[in-house]
C-alpha positions as CSV (number, residue, x, y, z in Angstrom):
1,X,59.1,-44.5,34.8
2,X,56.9,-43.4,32.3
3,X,53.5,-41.8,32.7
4,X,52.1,-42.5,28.9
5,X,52.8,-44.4,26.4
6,X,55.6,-42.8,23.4
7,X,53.4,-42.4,19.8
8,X,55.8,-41.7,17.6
9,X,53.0,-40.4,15.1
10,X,52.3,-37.5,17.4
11,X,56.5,-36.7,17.6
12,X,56.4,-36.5,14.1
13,X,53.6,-34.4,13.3
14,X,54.8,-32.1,16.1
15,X,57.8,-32.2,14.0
16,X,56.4,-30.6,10.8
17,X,54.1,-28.6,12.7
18,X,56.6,-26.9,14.4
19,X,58.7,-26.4,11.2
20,X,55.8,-24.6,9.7
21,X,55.9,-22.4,12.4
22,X,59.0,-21.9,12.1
23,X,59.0,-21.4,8.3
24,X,56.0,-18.9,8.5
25,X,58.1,-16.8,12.0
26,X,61.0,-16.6,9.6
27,X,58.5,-14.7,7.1
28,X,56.9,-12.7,9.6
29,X,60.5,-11.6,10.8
30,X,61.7,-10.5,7.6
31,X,64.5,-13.0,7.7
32,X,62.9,-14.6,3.9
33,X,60.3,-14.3,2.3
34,X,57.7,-17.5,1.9
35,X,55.0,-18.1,-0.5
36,X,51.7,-18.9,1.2
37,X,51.6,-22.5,-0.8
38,X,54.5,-23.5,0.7
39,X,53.2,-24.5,3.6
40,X,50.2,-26.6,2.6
41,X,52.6,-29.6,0.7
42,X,54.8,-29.6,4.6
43,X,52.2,-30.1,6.5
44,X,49.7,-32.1,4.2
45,X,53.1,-34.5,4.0
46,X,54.0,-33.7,7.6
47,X,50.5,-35.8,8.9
48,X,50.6,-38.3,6.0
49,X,53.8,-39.6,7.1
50,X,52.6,-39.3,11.4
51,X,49.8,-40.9,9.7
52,X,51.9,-44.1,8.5
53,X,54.2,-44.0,11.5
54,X,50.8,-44.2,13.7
55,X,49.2,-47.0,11.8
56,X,52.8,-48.9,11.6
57,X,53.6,-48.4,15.5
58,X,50.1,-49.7,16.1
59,X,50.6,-52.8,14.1
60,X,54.4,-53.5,15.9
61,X,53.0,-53.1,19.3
62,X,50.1,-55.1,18.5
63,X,52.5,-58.1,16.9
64,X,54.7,-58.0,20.2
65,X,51.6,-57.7,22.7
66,X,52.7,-54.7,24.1
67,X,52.1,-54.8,28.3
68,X,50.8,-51.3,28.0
69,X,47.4,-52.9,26.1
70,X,46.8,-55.4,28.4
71,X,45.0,-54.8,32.1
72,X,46.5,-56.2,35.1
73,X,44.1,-57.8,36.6
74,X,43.6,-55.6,40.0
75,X,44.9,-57.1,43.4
76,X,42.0,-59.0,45.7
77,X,41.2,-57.6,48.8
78,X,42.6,-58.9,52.2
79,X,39.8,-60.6,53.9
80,X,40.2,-62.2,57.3
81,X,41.5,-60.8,60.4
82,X,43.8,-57.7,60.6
83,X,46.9,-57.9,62.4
């Protein structure tokens, strides 16, 4: 069972995040050498694109009236005797 909902925007700005982290530990270890501005265009893309994904999961779930939007309306309470 799931605990939160999957946003598939987050997964993919994690995804360039973490490959500019990547790109930039590669630097630091010596394995190549990275310009400074290489960056910027990866990551600027990187959230344009979670950006879209965002905005285009939104609009699916929305369409399909995802059960995760709507509240379940909460149980009544027992009232009478106990047994």
């Amino acid at each position: 069972m799931l605990r939160h909902e999957f946003q598939p925007g987050r997964l993919v700005a994690g995804a360039f995040l973490t490959l500019a982290g990547i790109i930039y530990a590669g630097d630091a270890g010596g394995a190549w050498e990275t310009p400074w501005f290489v960056v910027i265009p990866l990551v600027v893309g990187g959230l344009c694109l979670a950006g879209a994904v965002a905005v285009l999961t939104r609009a699916i779930r929305r369409r399909r009236g995802s059960p995760r939007e709507t509240n379940p309306t909460p149980p009544e309470p027992h009232s009478g005797a106990h047994h």
